[in-house]
C-alpha positions as CSV (number, residue, x, y, z in Angstrom):
1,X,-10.5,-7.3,-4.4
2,X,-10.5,-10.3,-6.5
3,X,-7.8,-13.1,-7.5
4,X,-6.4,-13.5,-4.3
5,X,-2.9,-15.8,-5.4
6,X,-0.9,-17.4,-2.4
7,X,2.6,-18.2,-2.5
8,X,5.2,-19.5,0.6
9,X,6.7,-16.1,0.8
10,X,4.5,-13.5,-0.9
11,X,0.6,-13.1,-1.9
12,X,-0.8,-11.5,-5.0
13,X,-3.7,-9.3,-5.0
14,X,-6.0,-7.7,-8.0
15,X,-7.3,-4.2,-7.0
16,X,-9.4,-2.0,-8.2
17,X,-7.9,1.5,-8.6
18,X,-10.0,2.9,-5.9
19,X,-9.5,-0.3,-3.2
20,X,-5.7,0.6,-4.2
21,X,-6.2,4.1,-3.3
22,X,-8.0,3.5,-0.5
23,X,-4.9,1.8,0.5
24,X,-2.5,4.1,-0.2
25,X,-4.5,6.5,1.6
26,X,-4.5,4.6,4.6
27,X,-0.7,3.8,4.9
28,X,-0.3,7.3,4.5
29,X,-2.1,8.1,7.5
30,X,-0.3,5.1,9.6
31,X,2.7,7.0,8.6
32,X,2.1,10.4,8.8
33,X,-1.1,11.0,10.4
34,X,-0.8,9.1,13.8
35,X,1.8,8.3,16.3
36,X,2.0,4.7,16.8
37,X,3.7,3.4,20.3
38,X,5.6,-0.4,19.2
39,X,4.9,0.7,15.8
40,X,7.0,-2.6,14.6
41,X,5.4,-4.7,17.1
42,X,1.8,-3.1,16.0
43,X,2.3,-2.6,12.2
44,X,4.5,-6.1,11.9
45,X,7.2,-3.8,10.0
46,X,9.5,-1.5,11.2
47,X,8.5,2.7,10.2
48,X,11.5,2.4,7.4
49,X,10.1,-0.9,5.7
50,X,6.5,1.1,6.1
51,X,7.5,4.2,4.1
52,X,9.5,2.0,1.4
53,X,5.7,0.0,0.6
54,X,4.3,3.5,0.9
55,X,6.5,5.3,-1.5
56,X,5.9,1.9,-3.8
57,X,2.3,2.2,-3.7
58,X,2.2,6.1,-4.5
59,X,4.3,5.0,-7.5
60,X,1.7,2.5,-8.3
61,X,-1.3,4.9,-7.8
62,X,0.5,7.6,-10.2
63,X,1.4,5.0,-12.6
64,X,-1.9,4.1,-12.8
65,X,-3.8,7.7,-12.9
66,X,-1.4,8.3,-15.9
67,X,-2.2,5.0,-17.6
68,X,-5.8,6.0,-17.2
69,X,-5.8,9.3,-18.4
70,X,-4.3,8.1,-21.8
71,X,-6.7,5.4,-22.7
């Protein structure tokens, strides 16, 4: 991870494919893999706003994979 930019209400991040993956994959199992008592007072975001950055990072991940297989 690398180029860390802070703003007031959002931060951007460079990953590496795999760091993203590794991300992805560990959302994933937050969300489907264990059950999680307070999961909003725990995870800091309800289980709905979870799965809508989950579903945005699989999109990510494919978009990527199929950007990489083409070059």
């Amino acid at each position: 991870m690398r180029n860390i930019e802070n703003k007031p209400d959002r931060a951007t991040v460079d990953l590496t494919l795999n760091e993203f993956r590794i991300l992805n994959s560990a959302m994933n199992e937050i969300l489907n893999g264990l059950r999680i008592r307070g999961f909003r007072a725990r995870v800091g975001a309800t289980r709905r706003e979870a799965d809508i950055l989950l579903d945005q990072l699989f999109n990510a991940v494919q978009a990527s994979r199929a950007s990489a297989a083409t070059d």
